[in-house]
Each structure stands twice: as structure tokens, then as C-alpha cells.
C-alpha positions in Angstrom: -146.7 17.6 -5.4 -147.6 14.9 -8.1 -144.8 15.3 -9.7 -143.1 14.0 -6.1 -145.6 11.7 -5.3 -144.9 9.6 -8.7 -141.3 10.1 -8.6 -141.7 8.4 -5.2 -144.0 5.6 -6.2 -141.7 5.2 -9.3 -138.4 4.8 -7.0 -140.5 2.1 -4.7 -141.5 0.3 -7.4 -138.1 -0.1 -9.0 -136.8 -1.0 -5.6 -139.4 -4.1 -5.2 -138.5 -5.0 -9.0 -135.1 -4.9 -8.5 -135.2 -6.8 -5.2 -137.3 -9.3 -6.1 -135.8 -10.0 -10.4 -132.2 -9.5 -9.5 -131.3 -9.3 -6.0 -133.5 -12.2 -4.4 -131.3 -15.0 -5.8 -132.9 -18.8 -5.9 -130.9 -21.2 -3.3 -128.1 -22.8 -4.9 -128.8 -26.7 -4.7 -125.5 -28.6 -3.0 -124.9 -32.3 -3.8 -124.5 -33.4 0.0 -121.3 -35.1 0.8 -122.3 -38.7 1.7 -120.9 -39.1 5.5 -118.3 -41.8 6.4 -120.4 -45.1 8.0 -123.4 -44.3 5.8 -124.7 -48.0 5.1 -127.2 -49.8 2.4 -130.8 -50.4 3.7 -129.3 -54.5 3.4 -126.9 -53.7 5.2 -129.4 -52.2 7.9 -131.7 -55.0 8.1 -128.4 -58.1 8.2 -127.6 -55.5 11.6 -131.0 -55.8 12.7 -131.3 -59.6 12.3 -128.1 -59.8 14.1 -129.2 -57.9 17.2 -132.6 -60.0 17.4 -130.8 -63.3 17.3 -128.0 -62.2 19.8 -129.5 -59.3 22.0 -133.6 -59.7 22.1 -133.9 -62.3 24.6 -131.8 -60.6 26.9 -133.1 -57.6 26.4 -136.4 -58.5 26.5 -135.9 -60.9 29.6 -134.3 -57.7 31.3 -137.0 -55.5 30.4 -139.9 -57.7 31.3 -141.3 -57.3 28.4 -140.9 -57.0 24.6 -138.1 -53.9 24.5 -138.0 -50.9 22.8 -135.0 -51.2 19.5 -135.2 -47.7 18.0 -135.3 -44.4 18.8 -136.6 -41.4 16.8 -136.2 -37.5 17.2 -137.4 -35.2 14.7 -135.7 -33.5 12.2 -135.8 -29.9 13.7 -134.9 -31.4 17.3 -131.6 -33.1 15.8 -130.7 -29.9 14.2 -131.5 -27.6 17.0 -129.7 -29.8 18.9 -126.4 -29.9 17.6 -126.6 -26.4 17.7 -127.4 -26.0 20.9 -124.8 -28.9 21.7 -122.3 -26.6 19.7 -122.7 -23.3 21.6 -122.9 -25.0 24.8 -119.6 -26.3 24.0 -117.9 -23.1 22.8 -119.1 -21.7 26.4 -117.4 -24.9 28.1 -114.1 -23.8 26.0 -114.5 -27.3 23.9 -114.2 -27.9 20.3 -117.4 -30.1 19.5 -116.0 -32.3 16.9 -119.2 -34.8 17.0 -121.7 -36.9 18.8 -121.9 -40.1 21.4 -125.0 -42.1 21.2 -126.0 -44.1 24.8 -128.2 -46.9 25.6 -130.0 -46.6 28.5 -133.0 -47.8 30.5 -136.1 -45.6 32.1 -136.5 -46.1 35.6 -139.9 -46.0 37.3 -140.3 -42.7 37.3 -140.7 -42.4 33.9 -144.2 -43.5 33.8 -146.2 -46.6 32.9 -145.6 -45.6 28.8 -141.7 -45.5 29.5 -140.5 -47.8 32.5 -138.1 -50.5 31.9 -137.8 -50.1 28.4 -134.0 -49.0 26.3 -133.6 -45.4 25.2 -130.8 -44.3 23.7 -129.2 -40.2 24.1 -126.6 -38.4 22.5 -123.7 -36.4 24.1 -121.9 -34.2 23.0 -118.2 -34.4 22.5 -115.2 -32.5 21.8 -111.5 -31.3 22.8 -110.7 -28.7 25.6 -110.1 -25.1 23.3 -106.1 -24.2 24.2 -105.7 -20.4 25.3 -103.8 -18.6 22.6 -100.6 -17.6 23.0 -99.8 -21.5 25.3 -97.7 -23.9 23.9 -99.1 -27.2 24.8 -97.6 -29.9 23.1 -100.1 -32.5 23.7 -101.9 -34.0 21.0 -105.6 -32.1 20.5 -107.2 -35.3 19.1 -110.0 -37.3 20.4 -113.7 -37.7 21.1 -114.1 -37.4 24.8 -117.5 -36.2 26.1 -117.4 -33.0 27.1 -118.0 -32.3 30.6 -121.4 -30.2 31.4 -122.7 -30.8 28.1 -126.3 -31.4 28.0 -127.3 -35.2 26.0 -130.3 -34.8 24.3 -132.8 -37.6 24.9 -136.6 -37.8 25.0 -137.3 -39.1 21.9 -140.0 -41.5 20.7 -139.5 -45.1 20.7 -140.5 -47.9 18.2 -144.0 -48.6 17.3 -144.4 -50.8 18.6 -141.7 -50.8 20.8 -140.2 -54.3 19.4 -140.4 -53.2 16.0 -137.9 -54.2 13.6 -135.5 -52.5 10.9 -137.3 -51.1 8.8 -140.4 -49.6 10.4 
């Protein structure tokens, strides 16, 4: 019976080492491919001056008030999000083959915190998925949104509100 017992022990224990020494590999760091349109922080804030000498007091006249510029979601929601988007296309027989960004305005309803100021969503978009075995000849390019796809939205505006690039 201790003879079994150890033998046991002994196989567990070569298991964990095993697992944990040569199995249970480190994740391999990837050098992240650097998306098309990424811009310098410069290049941010000329955008930024631009808008507030052509769009603020419009905007602001509109509004009532100074109005919100930015929008922020978190990391997790973003991610979650496009994977959501993603599935939800792939029921919807699309392609998702990237992401819309709106402006847009809260009505009344919104509350006191939210009325009247710009918010911004994202859509999803995509191409229709062909059956197989059809042979449609039409080009299967595009960005179109895709129809039933839930935008994300609720994020957190600027704080302030009229804060400017950077914040």
C-alpha cells in the first residue's frame, strides 16, 4: 500500500513539474504591426487646433453650451466589442471587415449629465457572405454598414466636456 501510495505521489509530482518547467510555455512577445492612419501626437494636436478654429463655435452655439470633443470607451469594452460586432456579423451572413465612427447628439432624454452634448458610436461594417457553390460576379469590396448590427456607444465624454487634444 506504500509502495502505491508513493508511486502515486511520485507520478503527480512529475506531472506538476513537467507542466509547469516544460509544458507551460511563457507568451511569445509580437512586435505589433503599426495600423495604416496611425498619426504623431503633433499631428493630433495641428487636428485639434483645426477643429476649435473651424467647428467650436458652431458646435458650441448648437449645443448651448461648451460641447463635448472626445469620447472614451475602455479598453475591454473596445475589445469585447469588436467581438461581439464580429459574431453578430457572421449571424447576419456579413464579412466585418472594420468599423464606422458617428457623430451624434443626446436628446433630452438622456439626462441633465448628457443632453445636447456630441457623442460619437461605432458601427459595424462589412460585405454580404456569398452562399458557396453561387457565382456572383459582383465585386465583394466595400465598407457598407451592415444592416442589424448593433453600434456601440455609451462612452464617457471629455473632462471637461470641451477639453482639448491631449487630455
Amino acid at each position: 500500500m506504500k509502495n502505491l501510495f508513493t508511486f502515486i505521489l511520485g507520478l503527480i509530482i512529475g506531472a506538476l513539474i513537467m507542466y509547469f518547467y516544460c509544458c507551460k510555455q511563457e507568451p511569445i512577445e509580437m512586435n505589433p504591426i503599426k495600423p495604416h492612419g496611425v498619426i504623431t501626437p503633433e499631428e493630433a494636436v495641428f487636428l485639434d487646433k483645426n477643429w476649435t478654429e473651424y467647428r467650436k463655435a458652431a458646435n458650441d452655439s448648437a449645443a448651448g453650451k461648451p460641447d463635448n470633443r472626445s469620447c472614451w470607451w475602455s479598453l475591454e469594452d473596445m475589445r469585447n466589442y469588436l467581438d461581439y460586432a464580429e459574431s453578430q456579423a457572421k449571424d447576419l451572413d456579413y464579412t466585418m471587415n472594420g468599423v464606422r465612427m458617428y457623430l451624434g447628439v443626446y436628446g433630452e432624454e438622456a439626462g441633465e449629465d448628457k443632453a445636447g452634448y456630441t457623442t460619437m458610436f461605432l458601427a459595424p461594417t462589412g460585405i454580404p457572405i456569398q452562399p458557396a457553390g453561387t457565382s456572383n460576379f459582383v465585386a465583394r469590396t466595400g465598407n457598407g454598414d451592415i444592416p442589424g448590427g448593433d453600434p456601440l456607444n455609451d462612452s464617457t465624454g471629455g473632462n471637461p466636456p470641451p477639453a482639448n487634444y491631449p487630455q
